[in-house]
N, C-alpha and C positions, 0 to 999 in steps of 0.2 A: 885047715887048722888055723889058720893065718888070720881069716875073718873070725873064728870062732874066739880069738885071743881077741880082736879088736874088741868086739861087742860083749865078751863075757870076763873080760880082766878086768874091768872099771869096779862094777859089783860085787866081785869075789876078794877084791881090794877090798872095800867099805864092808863087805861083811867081816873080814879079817879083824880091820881096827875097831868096830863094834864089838867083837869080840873080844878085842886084846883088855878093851875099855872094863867091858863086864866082868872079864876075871878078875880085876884088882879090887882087894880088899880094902885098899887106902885110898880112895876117892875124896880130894879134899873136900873141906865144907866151908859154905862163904855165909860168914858171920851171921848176922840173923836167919833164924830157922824157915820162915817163909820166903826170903830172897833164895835160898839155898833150895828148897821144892821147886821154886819158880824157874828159875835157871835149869834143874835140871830137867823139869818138864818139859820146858824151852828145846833143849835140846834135844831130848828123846825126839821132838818131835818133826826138828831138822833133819836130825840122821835117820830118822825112817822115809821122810819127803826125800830126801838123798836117794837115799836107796832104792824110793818109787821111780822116781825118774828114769837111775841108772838100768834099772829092768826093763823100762821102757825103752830106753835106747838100745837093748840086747835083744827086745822082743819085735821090734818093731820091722822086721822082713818077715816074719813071719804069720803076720796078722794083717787082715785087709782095712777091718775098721778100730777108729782109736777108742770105740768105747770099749772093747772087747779087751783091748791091747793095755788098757789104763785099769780095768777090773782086772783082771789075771799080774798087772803090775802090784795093787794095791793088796791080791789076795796073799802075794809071795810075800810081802812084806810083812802083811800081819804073820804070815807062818814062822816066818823068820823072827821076827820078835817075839812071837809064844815060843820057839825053839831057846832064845836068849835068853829070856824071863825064867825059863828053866833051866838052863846053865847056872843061872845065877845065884837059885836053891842049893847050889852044890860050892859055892865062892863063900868062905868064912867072912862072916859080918855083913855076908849081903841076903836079899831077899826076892826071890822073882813076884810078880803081883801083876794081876790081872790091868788095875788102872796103868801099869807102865804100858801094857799093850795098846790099851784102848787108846790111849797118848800116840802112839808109834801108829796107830791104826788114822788118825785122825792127822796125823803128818803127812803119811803117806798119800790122805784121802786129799788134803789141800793142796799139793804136788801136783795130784794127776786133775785137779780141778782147775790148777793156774794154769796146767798144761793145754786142758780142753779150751778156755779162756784165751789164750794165745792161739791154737788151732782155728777159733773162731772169727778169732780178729784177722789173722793172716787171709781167710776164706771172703769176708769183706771184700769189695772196689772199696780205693782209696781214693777221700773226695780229690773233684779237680785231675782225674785222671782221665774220667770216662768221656769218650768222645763228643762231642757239643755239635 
């Protein structure tokens, strides 16, 4: 139980305050209408990259290879945010939509894309290491 709290509290966290985010009807708004999209775009697309990761780190004894481990990461995510997106047809003055997912899906995807990117680098000999 102990490990399972380790690895599965971080995620269950951020879906929490994802959540807590998407209930509120009073979401302020930052002055110009495009800066205000942008931003929340912006965001959407952190906190699904968040969340890819954190699955990645819950999932990752379980899986042998990180492609595997980063697609199953990226797919929860999208689930998770069509799950929110529709929450959020039910929050007065708000509205669930398809492109906030695709945003949340494309967060997530860059996440586990930095991640393969880091995996890749670490797999590299570092010059000036290798025996001469």
């Amino acid at each position: 139980m102990k490990q399972f709290l380790r690895h599965w509290f971080p995620p269950l966290v951020w879906m929490a305050l994802i959540f807590m985010v998407s209930a509120r009807s009073d979401l302020p708004h930052i002055g110009e209408r495009w800066l205000d999209i942008l931003l929340k775009k912006i965001g959407h697309a952190v906190a699904y990259g968040v969340l890819a990761w954190l699955y990645r780190r819950a999932l990752h004894r379980h899986f042998s290879t990180g492609s595997t481990l980063r697609t199953i990461s990226i797919g929860l995510s999208v689930a998770y945010a069509l799950s929110d997106e529709y929450h959020q047809t039910f929050v007065p003055g708000r509205n669930g939509t398809l492109v906030d997912v695709a945003v949340d899906g494309v967060g997530a995807c860059g996440a586990m894309l930095l991640d393969w990117w880091q995996e890749r680098r670490r797999a590299l000999p570092r010059q000036g290491s290798a025996a001469q």
